[in-house]
C-alpha positions in Angstrom: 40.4 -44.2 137.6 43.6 -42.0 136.5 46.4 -45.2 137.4 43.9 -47.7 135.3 43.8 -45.8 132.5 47.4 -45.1 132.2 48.2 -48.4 132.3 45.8 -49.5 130.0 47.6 -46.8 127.6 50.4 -48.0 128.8 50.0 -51.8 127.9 49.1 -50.5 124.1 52.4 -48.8 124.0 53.6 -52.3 125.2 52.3 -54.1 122.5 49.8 -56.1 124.8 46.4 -58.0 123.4 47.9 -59.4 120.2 49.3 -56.0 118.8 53.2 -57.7 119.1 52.2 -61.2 119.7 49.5 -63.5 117.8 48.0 -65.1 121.1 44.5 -65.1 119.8 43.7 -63.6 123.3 42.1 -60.2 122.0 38.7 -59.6 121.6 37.6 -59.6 117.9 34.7 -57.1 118.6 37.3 -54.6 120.2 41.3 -55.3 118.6 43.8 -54.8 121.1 41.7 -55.6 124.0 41.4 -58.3 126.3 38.6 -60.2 127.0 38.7 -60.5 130.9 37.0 -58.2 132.5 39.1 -58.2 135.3 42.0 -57.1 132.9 43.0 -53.5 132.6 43.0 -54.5 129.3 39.6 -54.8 128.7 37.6 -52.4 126.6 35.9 -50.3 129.1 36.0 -49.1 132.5 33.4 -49.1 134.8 33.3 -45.9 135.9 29.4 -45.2 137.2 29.3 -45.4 140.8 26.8 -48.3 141.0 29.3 -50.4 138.9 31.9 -49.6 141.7 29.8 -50.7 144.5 28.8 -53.5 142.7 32.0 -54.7 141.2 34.4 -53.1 142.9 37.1 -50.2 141.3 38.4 -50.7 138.1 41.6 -52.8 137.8 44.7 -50.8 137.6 47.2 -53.7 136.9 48.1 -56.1 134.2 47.3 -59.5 134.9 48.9 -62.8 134.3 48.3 -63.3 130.4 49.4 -59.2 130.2 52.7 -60.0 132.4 53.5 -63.5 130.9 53.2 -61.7 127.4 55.1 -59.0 128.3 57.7 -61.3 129.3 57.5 -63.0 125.8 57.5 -59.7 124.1 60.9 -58.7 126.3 62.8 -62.0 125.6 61.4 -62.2 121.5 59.9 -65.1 122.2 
């Protein structure tokens, strides 16, 4: 739970979800959030037990759209 919520942080410190870049990939009910649930990016974390059997652990990585726009925000592009 600790690693995906320091990323998370870590990916608003980044600029990720349309705080640096326009990408129109943020959620409009939550700004600076992604919309994938599989994102560390998105809004909340699952963190009752049955969502974790269910669903698995939270993720604790950026995923493609986080690390492509990352790459964007590195190269000013």
């Amino acid at each position: 739970m600790e690693r995906a919520v320091v990323t998370h942080e870590m990916g608003h410190l980044l600029g990720l979800v349309d705080l640096v870049l326009d990408d129109k990939r943020g959620d409009p009910a939550h700004p600076g959030h992604s919309t994938n649930r599989g994102s560390v990016m998105f809004w909340a974390v699952e963190t009752s037990l049955v969502g974790q059997v269910l669903g698995g652990p939270p993720p604790v990585d950026f995923d493609s759209d986080d690390v492509a726009d990352l790459r964007k925000i590195r190269t000013g592009g």
